[in-house]
C-alpha positions in Angstrom: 0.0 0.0 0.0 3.0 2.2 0.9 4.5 2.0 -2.1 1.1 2.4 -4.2 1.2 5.7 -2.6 4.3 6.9 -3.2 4.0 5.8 -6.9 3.8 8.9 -9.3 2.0 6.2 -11.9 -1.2 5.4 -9.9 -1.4 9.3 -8.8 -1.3 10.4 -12.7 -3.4 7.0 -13.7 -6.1 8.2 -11.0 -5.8 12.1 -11.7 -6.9 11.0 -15.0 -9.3 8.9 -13.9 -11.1 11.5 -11.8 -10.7 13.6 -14.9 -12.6 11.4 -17.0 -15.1 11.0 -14.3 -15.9 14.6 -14.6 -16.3 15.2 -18.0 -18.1 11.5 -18.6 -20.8 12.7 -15.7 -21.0 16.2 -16.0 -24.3 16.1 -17.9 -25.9 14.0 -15.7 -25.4 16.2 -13.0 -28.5 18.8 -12.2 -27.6 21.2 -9.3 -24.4 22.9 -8.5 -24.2 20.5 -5.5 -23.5 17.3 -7.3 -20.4 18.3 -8.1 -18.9 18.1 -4.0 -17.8 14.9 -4.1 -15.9 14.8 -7.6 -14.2 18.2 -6.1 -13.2 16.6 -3.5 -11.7 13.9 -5.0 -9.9 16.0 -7.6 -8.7 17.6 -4.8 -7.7 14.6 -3.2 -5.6 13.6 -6.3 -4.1 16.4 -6.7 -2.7 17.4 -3.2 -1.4 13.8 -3.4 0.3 14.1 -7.0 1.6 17.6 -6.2 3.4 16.2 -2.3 5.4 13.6 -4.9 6.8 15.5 -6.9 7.6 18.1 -4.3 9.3 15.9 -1.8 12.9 15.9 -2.6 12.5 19.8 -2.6 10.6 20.3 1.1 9.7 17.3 2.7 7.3 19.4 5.4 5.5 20.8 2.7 5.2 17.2 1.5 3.5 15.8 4.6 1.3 19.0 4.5 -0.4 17.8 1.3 -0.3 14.2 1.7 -2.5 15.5 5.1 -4.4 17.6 2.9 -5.1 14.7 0.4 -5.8 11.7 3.3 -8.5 14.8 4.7 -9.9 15.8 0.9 -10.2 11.4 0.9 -12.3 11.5 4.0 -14.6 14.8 2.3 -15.1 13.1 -0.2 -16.5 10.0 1.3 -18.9 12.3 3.6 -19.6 14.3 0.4 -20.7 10.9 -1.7 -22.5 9.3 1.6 -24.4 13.2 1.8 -25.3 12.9 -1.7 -27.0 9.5 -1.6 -29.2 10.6 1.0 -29.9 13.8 -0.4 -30.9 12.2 -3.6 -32.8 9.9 -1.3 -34.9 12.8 0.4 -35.3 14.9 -3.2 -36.2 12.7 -5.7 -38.1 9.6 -4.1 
């Protein structure tokens, strides 16, 4: 798992993949607040890809987005959990 994470492969294969994900979904998407979780995890990918290939320069500034990354992980699960139910409450 370690070494999944410090792989700059996976973190471009999945910044793509998030990528994709937004413009494959984007029209199915109604209200501005869909859009939270895939944000979030853009975010996520993105602090992650950033702290690797900044951490022979400043390792603290490394840790500081890998932090921001494992908390922009944990939004995003809230934010796709709060979107299920909100679907749940508006549309049934």
């Amino acid at each position: 798992m370690a070494n999944l994470l410090k792989s700059k492969t996976a973190a471009w294969c999945a910044f793509i993949l998030i990528l994709l994900v937004m413009i494959f979904t984007f029209g199915m998407r109604e209200a501005w607040w869909t859009f939270i979780d895939v944000f979030f995890a853009f975010m996520m990918v993105f602090s992650q890809l950033m702290a690797l290939y900044i951490e022979k320069l400043d390792v603290r500034a490394c840790r500081k987005l890998q932090m921001c990354a494992a908390v922009f992980g944990v939004l995003t699960i809230l934010a796709l959990i709060g979107e299920y139910i909100a679907y749940q409450v508006l549309f049934k």
